[in-house]
C-alpha positions in Angstrom: 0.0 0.0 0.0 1.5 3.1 -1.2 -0.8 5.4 1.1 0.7 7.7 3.8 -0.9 7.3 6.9 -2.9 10.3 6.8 -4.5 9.3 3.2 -5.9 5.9 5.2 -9.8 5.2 4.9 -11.2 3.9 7.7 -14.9 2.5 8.1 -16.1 2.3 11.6 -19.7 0.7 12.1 -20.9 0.3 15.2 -24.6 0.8 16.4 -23.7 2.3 19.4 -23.1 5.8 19.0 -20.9 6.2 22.4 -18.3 3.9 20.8 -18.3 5.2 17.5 -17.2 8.8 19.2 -15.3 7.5 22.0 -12.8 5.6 19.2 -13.2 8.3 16.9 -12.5 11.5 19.4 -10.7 10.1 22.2 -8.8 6.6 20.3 -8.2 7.6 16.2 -7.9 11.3 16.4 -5.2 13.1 14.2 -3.6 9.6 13.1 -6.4 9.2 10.7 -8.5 11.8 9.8 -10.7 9.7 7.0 -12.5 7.9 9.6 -16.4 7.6 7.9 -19.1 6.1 10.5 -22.2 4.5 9.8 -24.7 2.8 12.3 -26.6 0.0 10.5 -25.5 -2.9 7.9 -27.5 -1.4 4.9 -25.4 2.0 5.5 -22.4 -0.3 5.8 -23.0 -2.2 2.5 -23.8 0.7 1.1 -20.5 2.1 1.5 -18.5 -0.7 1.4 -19.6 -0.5 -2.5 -19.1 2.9 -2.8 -15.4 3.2 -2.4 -12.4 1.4 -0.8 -11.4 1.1 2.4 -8.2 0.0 4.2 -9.3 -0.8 7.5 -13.0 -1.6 8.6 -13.8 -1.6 12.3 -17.1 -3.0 13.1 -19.2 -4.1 15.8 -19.9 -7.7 15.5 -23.6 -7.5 16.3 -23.9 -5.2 13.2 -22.2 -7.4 11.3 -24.5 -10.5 12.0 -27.6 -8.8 11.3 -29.6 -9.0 8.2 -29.0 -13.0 8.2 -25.3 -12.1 7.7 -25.6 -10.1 4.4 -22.7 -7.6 5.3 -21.0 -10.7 6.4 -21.3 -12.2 3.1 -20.1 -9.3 1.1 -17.0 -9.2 3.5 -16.0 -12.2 2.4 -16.9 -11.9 -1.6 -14.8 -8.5 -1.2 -11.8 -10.7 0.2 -11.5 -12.7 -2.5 -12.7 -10.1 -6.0 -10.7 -7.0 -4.6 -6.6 -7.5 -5.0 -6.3 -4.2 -2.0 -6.5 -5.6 1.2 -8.8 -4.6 3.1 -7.8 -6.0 7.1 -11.6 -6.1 9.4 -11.7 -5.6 13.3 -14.4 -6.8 14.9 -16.0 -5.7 18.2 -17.7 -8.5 20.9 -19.1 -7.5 23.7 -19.5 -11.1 24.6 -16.7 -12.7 22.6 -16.9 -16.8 22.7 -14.7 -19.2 21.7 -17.6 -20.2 18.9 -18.1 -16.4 18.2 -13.8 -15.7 17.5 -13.9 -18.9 15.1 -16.9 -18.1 12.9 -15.5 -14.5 13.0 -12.3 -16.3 11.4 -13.5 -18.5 9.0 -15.9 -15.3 7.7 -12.8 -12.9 6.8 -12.4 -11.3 9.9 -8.5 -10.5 10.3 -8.9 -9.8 14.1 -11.8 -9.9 17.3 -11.2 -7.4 20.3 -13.2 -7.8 23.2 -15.8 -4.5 24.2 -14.7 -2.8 26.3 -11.0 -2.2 25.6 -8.4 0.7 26.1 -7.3 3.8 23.3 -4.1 2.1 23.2 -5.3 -1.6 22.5 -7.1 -0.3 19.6 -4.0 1.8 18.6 -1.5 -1.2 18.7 -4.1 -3.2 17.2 -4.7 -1.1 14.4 -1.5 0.0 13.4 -0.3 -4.0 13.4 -3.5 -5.0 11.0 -2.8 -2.2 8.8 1.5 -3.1 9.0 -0.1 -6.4 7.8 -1.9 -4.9 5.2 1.2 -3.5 3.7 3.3 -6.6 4.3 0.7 -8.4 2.2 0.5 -5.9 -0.7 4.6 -5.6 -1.2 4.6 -9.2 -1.5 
């Protein structure tokens, strides 16, 4: 990837509107300023068509709604698109079941709700690191 960090899209989707501004005022300011939110799946697959992304940070409760459409069009995007495009999901509840559907369905990486700024810093820095590794190769 031969973006700068500032030039990173990010997609947060997260039905809770607490989390979206706590991790985009208080965890993601200034490191990445193209940080779009959206609430609900059909907003999310909406976008997720609209343009590229290079890191999407979702809740997973938003993600298996809709019989797992946005799910679904996760993993179709995985394997049509050649730009990576690393997914962090969000569990409240997170179960050993929960973690392994998660993996088999695309999902790069599962952090448990609630978690601190610099978790979600490390962990998103290292899943887009990854990213690059991935597109140099």
């Amino acid at each position: 990837m031969s973006m700068s960090q500032t030039e990173l899209r990010i997609l947060l989707a997260d039905q809770s509107a607490f989390y979206r501004g706590a991790i985009r005022e208080y965890i993601l300011p200034g490191q990445f300023p193209d940080i779009q939110e959206t609430h609900s799946a059909l907003d999310t697959v909406a976008l997720l068509l609209s343009k590229p992304f290079d890191l999407f940070v979702v809740d997973w409760e938003l993600l298996s709604t809709n019989d797992g459409a946005l799910m679904e069009l996760i993993m179709r995007r995985a394997k049509t698109i050649k730009r990576k495009m690393p997914v962090l999901a969000m569990m409240a509840s997170p179960t050993r079941s929960s973690v392994l559907h998660a993996s088999s369905n695309g999902i790069d990486m599962v952090l448990r709700k609630p978690f601190s700024p610099k978790t979600l810093q490390d962990r998103t820095r290292w899943l887009l690191d990854q990213a690059k590794l991935e597109m140099a190769i």
